[in-house]
N, C-alpha and C positions, 0 to 999 in steps of 0.2 A: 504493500500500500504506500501512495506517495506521499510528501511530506507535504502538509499544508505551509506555505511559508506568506509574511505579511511583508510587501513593498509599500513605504509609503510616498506619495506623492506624485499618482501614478501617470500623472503627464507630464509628469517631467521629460527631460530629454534623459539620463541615465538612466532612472527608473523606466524607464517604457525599454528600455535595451534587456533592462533587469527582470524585467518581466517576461521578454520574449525569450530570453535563455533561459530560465528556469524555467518555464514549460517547453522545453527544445530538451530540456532534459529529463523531463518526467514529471517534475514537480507542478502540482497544484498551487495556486498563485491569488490571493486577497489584494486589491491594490486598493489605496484610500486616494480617495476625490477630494477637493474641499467643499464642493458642492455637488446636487443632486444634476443630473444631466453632461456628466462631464464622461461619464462612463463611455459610452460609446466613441469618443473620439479616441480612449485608450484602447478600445478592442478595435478600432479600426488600423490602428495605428500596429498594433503588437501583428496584424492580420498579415501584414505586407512582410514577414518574413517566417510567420510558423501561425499554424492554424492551432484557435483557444481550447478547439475540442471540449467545450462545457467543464475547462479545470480551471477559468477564470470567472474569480466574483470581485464583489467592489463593497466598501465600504468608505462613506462619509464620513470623515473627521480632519478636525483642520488644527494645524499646532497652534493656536491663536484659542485655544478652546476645550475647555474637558469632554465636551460633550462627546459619544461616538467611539471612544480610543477603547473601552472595555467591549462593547461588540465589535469592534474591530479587531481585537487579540483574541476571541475566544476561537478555542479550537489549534487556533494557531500556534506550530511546534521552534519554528525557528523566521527572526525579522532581516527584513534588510530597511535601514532607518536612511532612504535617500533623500526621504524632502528636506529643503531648506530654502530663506529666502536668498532668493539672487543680485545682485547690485553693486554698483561700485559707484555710486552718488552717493553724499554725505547727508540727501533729503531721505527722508523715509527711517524706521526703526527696524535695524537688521536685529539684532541682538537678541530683543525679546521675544522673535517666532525661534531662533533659532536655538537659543539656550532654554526657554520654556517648554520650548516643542520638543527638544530631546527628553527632557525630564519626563512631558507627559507620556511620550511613548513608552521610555525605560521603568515608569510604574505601573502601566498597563500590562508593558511585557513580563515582570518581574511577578506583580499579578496574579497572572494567568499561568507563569511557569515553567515558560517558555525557557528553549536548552540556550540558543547564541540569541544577541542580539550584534549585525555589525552594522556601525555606524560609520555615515560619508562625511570625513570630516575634509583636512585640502592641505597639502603641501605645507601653504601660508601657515600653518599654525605649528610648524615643525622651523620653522626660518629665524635665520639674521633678522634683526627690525631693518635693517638697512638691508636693500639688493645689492648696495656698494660693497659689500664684506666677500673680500675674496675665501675661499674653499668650499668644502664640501662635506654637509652636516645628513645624519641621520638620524630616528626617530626619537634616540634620547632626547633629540632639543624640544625645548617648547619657545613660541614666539611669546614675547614681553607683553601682555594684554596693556599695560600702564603707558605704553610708549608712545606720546603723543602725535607722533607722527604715521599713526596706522591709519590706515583707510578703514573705515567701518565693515567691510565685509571681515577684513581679515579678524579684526577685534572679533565681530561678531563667531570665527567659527573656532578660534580658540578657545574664546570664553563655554563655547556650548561644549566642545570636547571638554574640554576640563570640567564642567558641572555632570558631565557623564560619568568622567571615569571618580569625581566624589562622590557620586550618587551611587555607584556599584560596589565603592571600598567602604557602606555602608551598610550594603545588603550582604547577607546572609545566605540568601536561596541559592536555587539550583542555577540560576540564568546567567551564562558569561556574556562579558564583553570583549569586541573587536574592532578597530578602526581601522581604518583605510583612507590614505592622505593621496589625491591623485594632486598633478600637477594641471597644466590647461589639457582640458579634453576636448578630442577633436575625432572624426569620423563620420560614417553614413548618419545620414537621419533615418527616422523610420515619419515623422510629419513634420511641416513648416510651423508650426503654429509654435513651437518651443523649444528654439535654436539655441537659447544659451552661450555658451564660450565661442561657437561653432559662427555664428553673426559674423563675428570679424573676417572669417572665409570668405562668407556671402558680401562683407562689404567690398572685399578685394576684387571678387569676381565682377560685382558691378560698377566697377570705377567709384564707388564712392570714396574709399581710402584714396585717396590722389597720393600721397605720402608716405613712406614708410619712416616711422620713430627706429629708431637704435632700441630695440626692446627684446629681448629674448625669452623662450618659452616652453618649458621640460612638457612636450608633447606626450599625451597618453592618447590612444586608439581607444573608443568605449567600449570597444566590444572587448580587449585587454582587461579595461577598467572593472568592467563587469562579472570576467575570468576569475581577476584576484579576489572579487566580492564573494563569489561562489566557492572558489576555494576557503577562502576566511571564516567559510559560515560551517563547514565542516572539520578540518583540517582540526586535529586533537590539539596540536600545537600551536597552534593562534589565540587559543586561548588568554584572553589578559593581555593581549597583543598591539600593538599600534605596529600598521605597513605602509610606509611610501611606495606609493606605485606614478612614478613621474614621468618616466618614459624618457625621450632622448631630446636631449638639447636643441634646439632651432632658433636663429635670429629670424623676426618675420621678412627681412628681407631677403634671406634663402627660402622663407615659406613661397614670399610672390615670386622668387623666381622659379622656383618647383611647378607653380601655378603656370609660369609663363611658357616654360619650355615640357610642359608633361601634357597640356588640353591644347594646344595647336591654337584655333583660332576664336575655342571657348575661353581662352584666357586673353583675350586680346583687350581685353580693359582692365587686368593688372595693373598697377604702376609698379614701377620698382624702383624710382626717384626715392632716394634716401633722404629723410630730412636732419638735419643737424639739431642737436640735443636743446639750443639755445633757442631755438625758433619753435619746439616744441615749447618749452617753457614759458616762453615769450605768446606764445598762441593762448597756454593755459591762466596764465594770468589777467590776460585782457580781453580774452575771446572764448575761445571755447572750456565751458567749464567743466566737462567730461575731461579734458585731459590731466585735470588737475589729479585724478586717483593714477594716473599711470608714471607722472616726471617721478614718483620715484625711485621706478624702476628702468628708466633710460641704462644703457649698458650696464644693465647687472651682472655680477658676477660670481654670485653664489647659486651653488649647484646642490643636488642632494643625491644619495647615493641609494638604490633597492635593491641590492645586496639581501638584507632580511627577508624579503621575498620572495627569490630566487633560493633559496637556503630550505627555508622554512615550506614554501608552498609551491616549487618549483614553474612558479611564474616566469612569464620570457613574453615583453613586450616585443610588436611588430616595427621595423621601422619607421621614424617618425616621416621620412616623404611618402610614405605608400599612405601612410595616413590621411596627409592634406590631401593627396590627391583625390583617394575615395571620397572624402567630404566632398571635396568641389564636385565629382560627379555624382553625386547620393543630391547635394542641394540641384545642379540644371536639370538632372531627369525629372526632378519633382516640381521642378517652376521656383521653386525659391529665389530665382534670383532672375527675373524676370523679362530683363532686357538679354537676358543669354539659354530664354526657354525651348524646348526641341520647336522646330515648325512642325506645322501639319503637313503631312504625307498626301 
Protein backbone atom coordinates (compact mmCIF):
# COMPACT_ATOMS: atom_id res chain seq x y z
CA UNK A 1 0.00 0.00 0.00
CA UNK A 2 1.28 3.60 -0.96
CA UNK A 3 2.25 6.09 1.24
CA UNK A 4 -0.05 8.95 1.77
CA UNK A 5 2.27 11.85 1.70
CA UNK A 6 1.19 15.85 2.23
CA UNK A 7 2.72 18.62 -0.33
CA UNK A 8 1.96 21.84 0.69
CA UNK A 9 1.29 24.62 -1.42
CA UNK A 10 0.35 22.83 -4.35
CA UNK A 11 0.63 25.59 -7.05
CA UNK A 12 3.59 26.40 -6.55
CA UNK A 13 6.03 25.83 -9.10
CA UNK A 14 8.39 23.02 -6.98
CA UNK A 15 5.57 21.68 -5.31
CA UNK A 16 3.55 20.97 -8.56
CA UNK A 17 7.04 19.08 -9.62
CA UNK A 18 6.76 17.49 -6.17
CA UNK A 19 3.68 16.23 -6.69
CA UNK A 20 4.07 14.89 -10.14
CA UNK A 21 7.00 12.62 -8.85
CA UNK A 22 5.78 11.31 -6.06
CA UNK A 23 2.89 10.00 -7.99
CA UNK A 24 5.54 8.86 -10.83
CA UNK A 25 6.56 6.84 -8.15
CA UNK A 26 3.74 5.33 -6.59
CA UNK A 27 2.87 7.41 -3.82
CA UNK A 28 -0.60 8.89 -3.07
CA UNK A 29 -0.25 12.61 -2.94
CA UNK A 30 -2.71 15.50 -0.53
CA UNK A 31 -1.67 18.96 -1.92
CA UNK A 32 -3.06 22.02 0.15
CA UNK A 33 -4.62 25.14 -1.90
CA UNK A 34 -5.18 28.33 -0.10
CA UNK A 35 -8.36 28.55 -1.45
CA UNK A 36 -11.21 26.50 -2.70
CA UNK A 37 -11.05 26.28 -6.67
CA UNK A 38 -7.43 26.38 -7.03
CA UNK A 39 -7.59 22.47 -7.37
CA UNK A 40 -7.91 21.94 -10.72
CA UNK A 41 -5.21 24.13 -12.10
CA UNK A 42 -2.91 21.75 -9.96
CA UNK A 43 -4.38 18.48 -11.51
CA UNK A 44 -4.12 20.17 -14.75
CA UNK A 45 -0.82 21.03 -14.28
CA UNK A 46 0.70 17.65 -12.49
CA UNK A 47 -1.47 16.02 -15.93
CA UNK A 48 1.10 17.23 -18.53
CA UNK A 49 3.70 15.00 -17.39
CA UNK A 50 2.09 11.79 -15.34
CA UNK A 51 -1.59 10.91 -15.02
CA UNK A 52 -3.27 11.43 -11.16
CA UNK A 53 -4.87 8.19 -11.47
CA UNK A 54 -7.45 9.05 -8.59
CA UNK A 55 -4.09 9.13 -6.00
CA UNK A 56 -4.41 12.97 -5.98
CA UNK A 57 -6.65 14.86 -3.31
CA UNK A 58 -6.52 18.52 -2.06
CA UNK A 59 -6.99 20.17 0.92
CA UNK A 60 -7.41 23.94 1.87
CA UNK A 61 -5.37 25.49 4.25
CA UNK A 62 -3.31 28.57 4.18
CA UNK A 63 -0.12 29.23 6.42
CA UNK A 64 -1.68 32.61 7.22
CA UNK A 65 -4.26 30.46 9.29
CA UNK A 66 -5.17 27.59 11.65
CA UNK A 67 -7.99 26.68 10.13
CA UNK A 68 -7.69 23.34 7.62
CA UNK A 69 -3.99 22.12 8.65
CA UNK A 70 -5.43 19.10 11.13
CA UNK A 71 -7.70 17.77 8.14
CA UNK A 72 -5.05 18.21 6.04
CA UNK A 73 -2.50 15.94 8.16
CA UNK A 74 -4.89 13.24 8.99
CA UNK A 75 -4.05 10.19 7.48
CA UNK A 76 -1.20 11.54 6.33
CA UNK A 77 2.27 9.31 6.81
CA UNK A 78 5.08 11.55 5.68
CA UNK A 79 5.06 15.96 4.44
CA UNK A 80 6.87 17.76 2.00
CA UNK A 81 6.60 21.54 3.62
CA UNK A 82 7.14 23.49 0.16
CA UNK A 83 4.97 26.41 0.54
CA UNK A 84 6.36 29.60 1.33
CA UNK A 85 5.98 33.24 0.54
CA UNK A 86 7.84 34.46 -2.44
CA UNK A 87 9.43 38.17 -2.94
CA UNK A 88 12.26 40.19 -2.99
CA UNK A 89 10.56 43.73 -2.26
CA UNK A 90 10.82 45.10 1.02
CA UNK A 91 6.70 45.90 0.72
CA UNK A 92 4.68 43.11 1.95
CA UNK A 93 5.21 40.77 5.28
CA UNK A 94 7.40 37.79 4.21
CA UNK A 95 8.33 36.48 7.72
CA UNK A 96 5.01 35.89 9.33
CA UNK A 97 3.56 33.31 6.55
CA UNK A 98 6.76 31.80 6.55
CA UNK A 99 7.85 31.37 10.02
CA UNK A 100 4.09 30.92 11.38
CA UNK A 101 3.30 28.71 8.58
CA UNK A 102 6.08 26.29 9.28
CA UNK A 103 5.16 26.02 12.80
CA UNK A 104 1.49 25.40 11.87
CA UNK A 105 2.32 22.64 9.70
CA UNK A 106 5.06 21.19 12.19
CA UNK A 107 2.02 20.88 14.93
CA UNK A 108 -0.25 19.41 12.60
CA UNK A 109 2.29 17.00 11.49
CA UNK A 110 3.73 16.28 14.91
CA UNK A 111 -0.19 15.91 15.75
CA UNK A 112 -1.03 13.42 13.71
CA UNK A 113 2.21 11.48 13.92
CA UNK A 114 3.56 11.74 11.04
CA UNK A 115 7.22 9.77 10.52
CA UNK A 116 9.44 12.86 8.34
CA UNK A 117 8.43 16.16 7.87
CA UNK A 118 11.16 17.90 5.04
CA UNK A 119 11.11 21.27 4.81
CA UNK A 120 12.18 23.94 1.77
CA UNK A 121 14.18 26.10 3.28
CA UNK A 122 17.20 28.08 0.59
CA UNK A 123 20.67 28.32 0.34
CA UNK A 124 20.38 32.03 1.60
CA UNK A 125 19.82 30.99 5.08
CA UNK A 126 23.10 28.66 5.04
CA UNK A 127 25.25 32.10 3.73
CA UNK A 128 27.83 34.99 4.37
CA UNK A 129 25.50 38.16 5.13
CA UNK A 130 27.71 39.53 2.44
CA UNK A 131 27.86 37.76 -1.24
CA UNK A 132 31.24 39.73 -1.15
CA UNK A 133 32.87 36.87 1.21
CA UNK A 134 35.19 34.91 -0.76
CA UNK A 135 34.84 30.73 -0.06
CA UNK A 136 32.83 28.18 0.25
CA UNK A 137 30.56 27.22 3.27
CA UNK A 138 28.23 24.28 4.11
CA UNK A 139 25.40 23.45 6.15
CA UNK A 140 26.80 24.09 9.42
CA UNK A 141 26.59 27.93 8.69
CA UNK A 142 23.50 29.69 9.56
CA UNK A 143 22.96 33.20 7.88
CA UNK A 144 22.93 36.31 10.70
CA UNK A 145 18.98 36.93 10.90
CA UNK A 146 20.13 40.47 12.83
CA UNK A 147 22.15 41.72 9.90
CA UNK A 148 20.66 44.73 8.65
CA UNK A 149 21.47 44.50 5.54
CA UNK A 150 19.34 41.35 4.57
CA UNK A 151 16.61 41.43 2.10
CA UNK A 152 13.52 40.24 3.63
CA UNK A 153 13.11 37.04 2.00
CA UNK A 154 16.36 35.88 3.18
CA UNK A 155 15.50 37.09 6.83
CA UNK A 156 12.22 35.63 6.35
CA UNK A 157 13.43 31.99 5.56
CA UNK A 158 16.15 31.74 8.10
CA UNK A 159 14.02 32.86 10.69
CA UNK A 160 11.21 30.05 9.61
CA UNK A 161 14.06 27.24 9.41
CA UNK A 162 15.38 28.18 12.62
CA UNK A 163 11.67 28.34 14.48
CA UNK A 164 11.46 24.64 12.81
CA UNK A 165 14.40 23.09 13.86
CA UNK A 166 13.40 24.80 17.84
CA UNK A 167 10.20 23.75 17.41
CA UNK A 168 11.24 19.83 16.80
CA UNK A 169 14.33 20.19 19.77
CA UNK A 170 11.08 20.50 21.78
CA UNK A 171 9.13 17.67 20.71
CA UNK A 172 9.21 14.51 21.81
CA UNK A 173 7.40 12.30 19.25
CA UNK A 174 7.81 10.04 16.80
CA UNK A 175 8.06 12.98 13.72
CA UNK A 176 11.74 13.81 12.30
CA UNK A 177 12.95 16.73 10.68
CA UNK A 178 14.74 17.51 7.37
CA UNK A 179 15.75 20.58 5.38
CA UNK A 180 16.77 21.05 2.05
CA UNK A 181 18.42 24.56 1.03
CA UNK A 182 18.25 24.74 -2.87
CA UNK A 183 20.13 27.58 -4.52
CA UNK A 184 18.20 29.51 -7.72
CA UNK A 185 15.94 26.86 -9.29
CA UNK A 186 15.59 26.66 -12.80
CA UNK A 187 13.95 24.06 -15.22
CA UNK A 188 10.74 22.98 -17.27
CA UNK A 189 7.58 24.23 -16.15
CA UNK A 190 4.69 22.18 -15.85
CA UNK A 191 2.19 25.99 -16.13
CA UNK A 192 2.77 29.67 -16.73
CA UNK A 193 0.74 30.98 -14.02
CA UNK A 194 3.68 30.40 -11.36
CA UNK A 195 7.06 30.97 -12.71
CA UNK A 196 8.96 31.95 -9.63
CA UNK A 197 12.83 32.17 -9.95
CA UNK A 198 12.34 30.80 -13.49
CA UNK A 199 10.79 34.67 -14.68
CA UNK A 200 14.18 35.85 -15.12
CA UNK A 201 14.54 33.11 -18.08
CA UNK A 202 11.20 34.38 -19.57
CA UNK A 203 12.42 37.96 -19.02
CA UNK A 204 15.63 37.19 -21.04
CA UNK A 205 13.86 35.40 -23.64
CA UNK A 206 11.61 38.24 -24.32
CA UNK A 207 14.05 41.05 -24.47
CA UNK A 208 12.97 42.49 -21.55
CA UNK A 209 16.30 42.15 -19.59
CA UNK A 210 18.11 44.45 -22.06
CA UNK A 211 21.02 44.02 -19.59
CA UNK A 212 22.90 41.67 -17.87
CA UNK A 213 24.14 42.69 -13.97
CA UNK A 214 27.50 40.97 -12.98
CA UNK A 215 25.23 38.49 -10.71
CA UNK A 216 25.94 34.95 -10.32
CA UNK A 217 23.62 31.93 -9.51
CA UNK A 218 24.37 28.02 -7.96
CA UNK A 219 21.65 26.67 -10.45
CA UNK A 220 19.53 23.79 -9.38
CA UNK A 221 17.24 21.69 -12.11
CA UNK A 222 13.68 21.19 -10.20
CA UNK A 223 13.35 18.04 -11.03
CA UNK A 224 17.04 17.48 -9.18
CA UNK A 225 15.40 19.68 -6.59
CA UNK A 226 12.76 17.40 -6.04
CA UNK A 227 15.06 14.15 -6.26
CA UNK A 228 16.88 15.22 -3.10
CA UNK A 229 13.22 16.12 -1.51
CA UNK A 230 12.31 12.60 -2.14
CA UNK A 231 15.31 11.08 -1.17
CA UNK A 232 15.37 13.24 2.36
CA UNK A 233 11.89 12.10 3.13
CA UNK A 234 13.20 8.43 3.23
CA UNK A 235 16.75 8.14 3.41
CA UNK A 236 17.35 6.77 7.51
CA UNK A 237 20.10 9.11 7.46
CA UNK A 238 18.63 12.55 6.85
CA UNK A 239 17.22 12.28 9.61
CA UNK A 240 17.88 15.79 11.89
CA UNK A 241 19.41 16.75 8.61
CA UNK A 242 19.97 20.16 6.83
CA UNK A 243 21.07 19.53 2.64
CA UNK A 244 22.37 22.09 0.29
CA UNK A 245 21.34 21.12 -2.99
CA UNK A 246 22.67 24.37 -5.10
CA UNK A 247 23.66 22.97 -8.15
CA UNK A 248 26.59 24.58 -10.28
CA UNK A 249 27.63 27.88 -10.41
CA UNK A 250 26.60 30.35 -13.44
CA UNK A 251 27.02 34.17 -14.09
CA UNK A 252 23.70 35.12 -15.83
CA UNK A 253 25.79 36.30 -18.48
CA UNK A 254 26.97 32.66 -19.44
CA UNK A 255 23.02 31.84 -18.80
CA UNK A 256 22.15 34.49 -21.87
CA UNK A 257 24.67 33.34 -23.71
CA UNK A 258 23.70 29.53 -23.31
CA UNK A 259 20.39 31.04 -24.26
CA UNK A 260 21.80 32.63 -27.31
CA UNK A 261 23.99 30.16 -28.91
CA UNK A 262 21.78 26.71 -27.68
CA UNK A 263 17.70 28.10 -29.35
CA UNK A 264 19.04 29.47 -32.66
CA UNK A 265 16.63 32.09 -33.53
CA UNK A 266 14.36 31.56 -30.31
CA UNK A 267 16.94 33.26 -28.46
CA UNK A 268 17.38 36.17 -30.62
CA UNK A 269 16.02 38.70 -28.10
CA UNK A 270 18.77 37.62 -25.53
CA UNK A 271 20.85 40.41 -24.65
CA UNK A 272 24.18 39.74 -23.49
CA UNK A 273 25.37 43.42 -23.11
CA UNK A 274 26.95 43.28 -19.66
CA UNK A 275 26.04 46.10 -17.53
CA UNK A 276 28.80 47.56 -15.18
CA UNK A 277 28.04 47.17 -11.25
CA UNK A 278 27.96 51.09 -10.84
CA UNK A 279 25.10 51.69 -13.23
CA UNK A 280 23.30 48.80 -11.79
CA UNK A 281 23.57 50.69 -8.53
CA UNK A 282 23.01 53.85 -9.86
CA UNK A 283 19.63 52.50 -11.72
CA UNK A 284 18.65 51.12 -8.09
CA UNK A 285 18.82 54.05 -6.29
CA UNK A 286 17.19 56.40 -8.46
CA UNK A 287 15.06 54.36 -10.76
CA UNK A 288 14.36 51.08 -10.58
CA UNK A 289 13.51 49.95 -7.15
CA UNK A 290 13.46 46.10 -7.67
CA UNK A 291 17.11 46.34 -8.17
CA UNK A 292 17.70 47.52 -4.82
CA UNK A 293 17.33 43.60 -3.29
CA UNK A 294 19.97 42.20 -5.89
CA UNK A 295 23.36 45.37 -5.62
CA UNK A 296 24.13 43.12 -3.13
CA UNK A 297 24.96 40.43 -4.69
CA UNK A 298 26.79 42.13 -7.85
CA UNK A 299 29.93 39.63 -8.22
CA UNK A 300 29.42 37.42 -5.57
CA UNK A 301 31.79 35.20 -4.52
CA UNK A 302 30.80 32.96 -2.16
CA UNK A 303 29.85 29.56 -3.11
CA UNK A 304 28.40 26.41 -1.11
CA UNK A 305 29.45 23.05 -1.31
CA UNK A 306 26.64 19.56 -1.55
CA UNK A 307 29.11 17.31 -0.72
CA UNK A 308 26.53 16.05 2.27
CA UNK A 309 24.23 15.18 -0.22
CA UNK A 310 26.04 13.35 -2.50
CA UNK A 311 27.53 11.23 0.75
CA UNK A 312 24.46 10.83 2.46
CA UNK A 313 21.68 10.49 -0.24
CA UNK A 314 23.65 9.97 -3.27
CA UNK A 315 22.26 12.88 -5.14
CA UNK A 316 24.11 14.13 -8.53
CA UNK A 317 22.75 17.20 -9.84
CA UNK A 318 22.37 17.73 -13.90
CA UNK A 319 24.34 20.38 -15.58
CA UNK A 320 23.51 23.80 -14.89
CA UNK A 321 23.31 24.65 -19.06
CA UNK A 322 21.18 21.76 -19.90
CA UNK A 323 19.03 23.27 -17.23
CA UNK A 324 18.51 26.81 -18.77
CA UNK A 325 18.19 25.57 -21.60
CA UNK A 326 15.12 23.04 -20.93
CA UNK A 327 13.59 26.00 -19.07
CA UNK A 328 13.68 28.26 -22.05
CA UNK A 329 12.16 25.43 -24.10
CA UNK A 330 9.51 24.18 -21.37
CA UNK A 331 8.59 28.24 -21.13
CA UNK A 332 8.19 28.84 -25.68
CA UNK A 333 6.35 25.52 -26.05
CA UNK A 334 3.86 26.60 -23.50
CA UNK A 335 3.55 30.43 -24.79
CA UNK A 336 5.11 31.86 -21.73
CA UNK A 337 6.98 34.01 -23.36
CA UNK A 338 4.83 35.22 -25.95
CA UNK A 339 6.49 37.23 -28.48
CA UNK A 340 8.72 33.87 -29.08
CA UNK A 341 5.21 31.48 -29.17
CA UNK A 342 5.25 28.37 -31.61
CA UNK A 343 3.19 29.75 -34.83
CA UNK A 344 0.22 27.91 -36.00
CA UNK A 345 0.93 25.17 -38.53
Amino acid sequence: MSELVLVTGGTGYIAGWCVAELLRRGHSVRATVRSPGRERAVTEAVSTVVDPAGRLSFAVADLTDDAGWEAALDGVDRVQHVASPLGTTASGDLLTPARDGTLRVLRAATAAGVSRVVMTSAANAASPSSYATDGVTDESLWTDPDDPTLIPYRRAKTLAERAAWDFMARHDGPTELTTVLPGAVFGPVLATDSLGSVGIVARMLSGAMRGIPRIGLEIVDVRDLVDVHLRAMTAPAAAGERFLATGEFMWMADMAQVLRDGLGDQGRLVSTRRLPDFAVRLAARFGDRTLREITPALGRRSRHITEKAHRLLGWQPRPAARTVLDCAESLISRGAVPALAPQPQ
